[in-house]
N, C-alpha and C positions, 0 to 999 in steps of 0.2 A: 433899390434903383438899379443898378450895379447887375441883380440879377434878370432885368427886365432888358435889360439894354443888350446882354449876353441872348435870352431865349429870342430877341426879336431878330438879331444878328443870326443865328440857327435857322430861324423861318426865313430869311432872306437868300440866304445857303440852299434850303431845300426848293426853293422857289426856281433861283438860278438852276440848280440840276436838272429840273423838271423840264423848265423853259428851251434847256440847251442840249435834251435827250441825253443825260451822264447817267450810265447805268449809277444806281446808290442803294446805302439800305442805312435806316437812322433804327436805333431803337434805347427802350431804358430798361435795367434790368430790374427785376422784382425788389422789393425794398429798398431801391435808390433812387435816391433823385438825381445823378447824372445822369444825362441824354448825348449818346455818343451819334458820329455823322459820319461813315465813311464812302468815300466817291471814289469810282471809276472812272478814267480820264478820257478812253473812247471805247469801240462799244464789239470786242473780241472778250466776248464773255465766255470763258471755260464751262460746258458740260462736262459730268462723272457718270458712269453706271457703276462705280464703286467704289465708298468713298473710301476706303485705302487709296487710291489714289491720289489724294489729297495729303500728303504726307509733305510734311515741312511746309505748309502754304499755312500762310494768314489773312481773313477776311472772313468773307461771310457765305454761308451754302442755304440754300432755299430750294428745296425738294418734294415734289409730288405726292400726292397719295397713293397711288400705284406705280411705284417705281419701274415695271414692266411695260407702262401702256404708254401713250403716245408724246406723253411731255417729260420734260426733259428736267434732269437735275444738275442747275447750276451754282457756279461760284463766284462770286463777285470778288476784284482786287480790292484792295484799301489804297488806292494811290494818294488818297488825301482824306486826313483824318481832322474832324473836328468835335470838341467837349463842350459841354455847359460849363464843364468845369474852366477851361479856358478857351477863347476862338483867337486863334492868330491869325493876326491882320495881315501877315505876308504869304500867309498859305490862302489865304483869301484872294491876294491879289493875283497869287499864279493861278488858282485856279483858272479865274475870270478869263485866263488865256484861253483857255478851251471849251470847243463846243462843238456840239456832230450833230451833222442831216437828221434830219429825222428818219427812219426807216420805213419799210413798208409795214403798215400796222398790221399786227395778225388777232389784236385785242377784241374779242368777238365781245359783244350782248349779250347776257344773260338773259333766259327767261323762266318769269316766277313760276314757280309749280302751285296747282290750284289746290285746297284743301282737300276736294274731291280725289284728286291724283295722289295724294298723300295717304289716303287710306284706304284707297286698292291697292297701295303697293304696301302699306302695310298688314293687311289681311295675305298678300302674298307670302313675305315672310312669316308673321304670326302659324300657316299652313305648314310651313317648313319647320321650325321649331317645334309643334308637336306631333311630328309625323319624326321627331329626334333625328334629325336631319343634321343637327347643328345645335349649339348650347346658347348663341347668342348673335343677332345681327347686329350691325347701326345703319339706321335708315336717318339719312339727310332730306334737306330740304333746301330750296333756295326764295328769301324775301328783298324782291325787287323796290330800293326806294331812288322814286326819278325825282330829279329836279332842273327845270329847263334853263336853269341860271348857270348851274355848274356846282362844282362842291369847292371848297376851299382846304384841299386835302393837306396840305402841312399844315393847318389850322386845326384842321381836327386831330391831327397826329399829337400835336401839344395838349390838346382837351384830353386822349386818351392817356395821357400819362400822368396829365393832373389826378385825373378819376377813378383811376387804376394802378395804386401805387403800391401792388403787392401782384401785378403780371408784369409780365413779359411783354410789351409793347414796342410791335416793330414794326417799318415800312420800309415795303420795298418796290424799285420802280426798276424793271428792263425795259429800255424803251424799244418799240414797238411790238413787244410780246404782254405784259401784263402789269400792270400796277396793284398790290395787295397792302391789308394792312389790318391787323387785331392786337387782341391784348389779350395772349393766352395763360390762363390758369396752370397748362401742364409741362411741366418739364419730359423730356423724354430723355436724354442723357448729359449727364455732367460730368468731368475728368479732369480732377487737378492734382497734378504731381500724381500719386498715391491714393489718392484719394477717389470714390467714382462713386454716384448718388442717381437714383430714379424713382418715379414716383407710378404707384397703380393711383389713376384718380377718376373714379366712376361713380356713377348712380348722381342724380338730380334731384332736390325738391326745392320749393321756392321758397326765400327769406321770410321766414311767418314770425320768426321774434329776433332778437338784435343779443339773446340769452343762446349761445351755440348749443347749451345742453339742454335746450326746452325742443331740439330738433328729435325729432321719433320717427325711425328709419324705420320699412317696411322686410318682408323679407326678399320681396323682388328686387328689391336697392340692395341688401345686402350682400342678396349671391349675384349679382350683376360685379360688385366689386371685387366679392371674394374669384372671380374666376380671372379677370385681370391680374390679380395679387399672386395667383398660384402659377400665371402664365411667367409671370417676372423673375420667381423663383426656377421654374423650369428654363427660363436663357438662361440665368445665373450658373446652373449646374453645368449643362449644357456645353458654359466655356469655364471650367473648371475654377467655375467660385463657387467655394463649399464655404465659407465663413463671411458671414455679412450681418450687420444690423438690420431688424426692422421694428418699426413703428408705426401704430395703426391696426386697423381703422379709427382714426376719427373724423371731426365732421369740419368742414373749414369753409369759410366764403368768398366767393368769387362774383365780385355786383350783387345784384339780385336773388343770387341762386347759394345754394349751399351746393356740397359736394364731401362725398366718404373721400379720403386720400390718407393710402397708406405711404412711406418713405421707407427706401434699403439705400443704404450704405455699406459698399467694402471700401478696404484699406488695402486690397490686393492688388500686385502691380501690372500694369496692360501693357503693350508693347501697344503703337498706333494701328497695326493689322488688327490685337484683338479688341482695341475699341471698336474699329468700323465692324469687325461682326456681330459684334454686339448692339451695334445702332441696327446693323440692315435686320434682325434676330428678331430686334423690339419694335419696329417699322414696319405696315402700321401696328401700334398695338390694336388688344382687344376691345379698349377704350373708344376705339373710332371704327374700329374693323370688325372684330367680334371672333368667335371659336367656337369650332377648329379655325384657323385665320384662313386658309385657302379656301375653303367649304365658303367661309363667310362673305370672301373677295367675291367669288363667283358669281355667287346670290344679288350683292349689292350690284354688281354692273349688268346681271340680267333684268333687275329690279326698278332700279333708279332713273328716270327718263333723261336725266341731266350730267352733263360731267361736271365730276370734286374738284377735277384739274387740281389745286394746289392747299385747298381745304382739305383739314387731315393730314397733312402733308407735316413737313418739318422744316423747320430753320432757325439761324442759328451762329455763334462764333465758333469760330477756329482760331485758338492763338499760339502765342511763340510757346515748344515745346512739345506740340500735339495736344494741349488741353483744348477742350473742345465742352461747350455749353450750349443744348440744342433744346427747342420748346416744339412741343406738336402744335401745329398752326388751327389754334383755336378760336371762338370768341371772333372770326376774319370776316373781311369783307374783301372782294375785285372791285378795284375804281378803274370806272370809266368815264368819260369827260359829263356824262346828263346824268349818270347813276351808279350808285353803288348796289353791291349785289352780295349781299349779306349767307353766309353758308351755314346752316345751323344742324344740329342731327341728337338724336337720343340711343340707348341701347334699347335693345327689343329684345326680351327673353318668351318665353313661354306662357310666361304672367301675368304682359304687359295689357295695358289697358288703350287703346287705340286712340281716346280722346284724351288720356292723360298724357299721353307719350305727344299726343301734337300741340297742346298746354304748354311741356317742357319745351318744345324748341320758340312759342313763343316768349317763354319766361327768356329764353339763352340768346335769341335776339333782341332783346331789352338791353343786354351789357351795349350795344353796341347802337340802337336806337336812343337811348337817353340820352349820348354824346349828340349825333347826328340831327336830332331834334329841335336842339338845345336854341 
C-alpha cells in the first residue's frame, strides 16, 4: 500500500511540473525499481557545446543527435529532488511555491513518413553502400500516434517502467521547447570512480522464442555489430585506453526484440576533460549513425525527409564527482498535447533487405506501442 501511495504522490509531482511549466526530467535506472524526479525551479536552462563544460555540475543533460545542427544541448538543475524511494512532504510543499508562464511554444508536429518515402530513401542509401561509399547507414523513421483526448504522459511514464525493467526509462519536459520520453536499451557511457563501461549494441531480430540461444544471427547482423564493436575499440585507443574488458557478442532482449550487445570495461582513470571526449568520440555511435560516422551524418540528413531532433541523441546523469551515466535516446517518442511521435530506425549495410529493415523499425515501435495502446 505504502508503495502505492509513494508512486501516486510521484504522478501528482510530475503532473504539478507539467501544469506549472518547471523544466524536469524523472527516470528509473535499468535493473531498479527506484524512480527518481528532479525539478528545475524556473526556466534559465544552461546549453553546452561541450560537455567539459559541465565540470562540477549535477543534474541531468539531454542532447541532440547532431550535436552541430540547430538544436541545442542542454542541462537541467536538480533544484528539487524526489525518490520512490522516499517523497518529502516539505520539499513538496516549497515546491508548490513555484510556477512560470508558460513560454512561447517552439514544440512543432511531427509528421509520419509514409511507407513509400521509407524505401526510396532506403534504395538511396542501399545505392551508396555498394558503390562502397560507406560501410553502414541508419535510416530512421517517424510513427505518428494521434489522440484527440490527449495522452496522459506521467501515466505512461510509470507504465514504461513497470514494463521495462531492464531500460533506461526517462522523461523529459522543457517547457515550451520539447517534451520526450523512451525506455532505451543502450548505454552510451558510464563513469564511476575508476571504473568506465560502454556497450556496442546493434543488429535487430524479433523475439521468436523466450530460449535467448534458439536466436540464429545472420551474417548481416553480425558484421552490422562487429563494426560498432571495432569503432569502440578504436575511441578506446584513441584516448589512450590500451587495457579494457570486453564481453560479447551475445544476444539479450529489449521488449519485443532481441539484440547482439557486446560490454567494455576499463579500470583506467579519466580526468572529467577525458570523459567528455570520450562521450563527444562515441556520439553519435555507429549504432544510430553508421561508418565512416561523417560519410554517414551526411547521407542521413541528405536522405531523411524529417528531423531526429533528439532521437539518437543522448541523456542522462551527472553526479557529485564527475561520474556521469548517459543512455542513447532509444526505444523515444516527442509528446505533444494530441500526439506522440514515436522515432524508430534500423542499420542498413549492403545486405540489408528493404522490407525487412522496415519490419525491424515496426517490431522497435512495438516497445513503445504496447505501452501506449494498453
Amino acid at each position: 500500500m505504502k508503495d502505492v501511495i509513494i508512486l501516486q504522490k510521484l504522478k501528482e509531482i510530475l503532473k504539478y511540473a507539467l501544469s506549472n511549466h518547471l523544466p524536469f526530467f524523472a527516470y528509473k535506472l535499468p535493473k531498479s525499481e527506484i524512480i527518481e524526479i528532479g525539478i528545475q525551479k524556473d526556466l534559465d536552462l544552461m546549453s553546452f557545446h561541450n560537455f567539459a563544460d559541465l565540470k562540477d555540475k549535477q543534474g541531468f543533460v539531454f542532447a541532440p543527435f547532431d550535436s552541430a545542427g540547430k538544436h541545442k544541448s542542454w542541462f537541467i538543475r536538480e533544484d528539487f529532488n524526489f525518490s520512490s524511494g522516499k517523497v518529502d512532504q516539505a520539499c513538496f510543499d516549497e515546491l508548490s511555491l513555484y510556477k512560470n508562464e508558460m513560454p512561447l511554444s517552439r514544440n512543432k508536429a511531427c509528421i509520419e513518413g509514409t511507407e513509400a518515402d521509407y524505401f526510396s530513401q532506403i534504395t538511396d542509401i542501399l545505392k551508396a553502400l555498394k558503390e562502397k561509399e560507406l560501410d553502414k547507414a541508419v535510416l530512421s523513421r517517424i510513427h505518428v500516434e494521434k489522440n484527440d483526448k490527449g495522452f496522459d504522459s506521467s501515466s505512461l511514464f510509470f507504465q514504461l517502467c513497470e514494463n521495462y525493467p531492464k531500460a533506461f526509462v526517462s522523461f523529459v519536459s522543457l517547457p515550451g521547447d520539447c517534451s520526450w520520453m523512451g525506455a532505451s536499451p543502450e548505454l552510451l557511457f558510464k563513469s564511476e570512480k575508476d571504473v568506465s563501461e560502454t556497450v556496442a549494441l546493434a543488429a535487430t531480430l524479433p523475439m521468436v522464442s523466450s530460449n535467448l540461444s534458439d536466436i540464429k544471427w545472420g551474417q548481416k547482423e553480425i558484421e552490422e555489430q562487429a563494426f560498432v564493436s571495432r569503432y569502440i575499440e578504436d575511441v578506446f585507443k584513441a584516448n589512450s585506453i590500451d587495457v579494457f574488458e570486453r564481453k560479447g557478442p551475445y544476444t539479450v532482449q529489449a521488449g519485443q526484440i532481441v539484440h547482439l550487445k557486446t560490454e567494455f570495461k576499463t579500470e583506467t582513470k579519466l580526468c572529467f576533460e577525458n570523459k567528455a571526449k570520450i562521450i563527444s568520440a562515441l556520439h553519435p555511435t555507429p549504432a544510430v549513425c553508421g561508418l565512416p560516422k561523417q560519410k554517414a551524418l551526411e547521407l542521413i540528413n541528405s536522405v531523411e525527409t524529417h528531423d531526429r531532433e533528439y532521437y539518437a541523441g543522448y541523456w542522462g546523469l551527472l553526479k557529485k564527482g564527475g561520474n556521469v551515466e548517459l543512455y542513447v535516446n532509444l526505444r523515444t517518442m516527442k509528446i505533444a498535447e494530441n500526439q506522440l511521435s514515436l522515432f524508430v530506425g534500423g542499420g542498413i549495410t549492403a545486405d540489408s533487405i528493404p522490407q525487412d529493415e522496415w519490419v525491424e523499425t515496426q517490431n522497435k515501435a512495438q516497445t513503445l506501442l504496447s505501452v501506449i495502446r494498453k
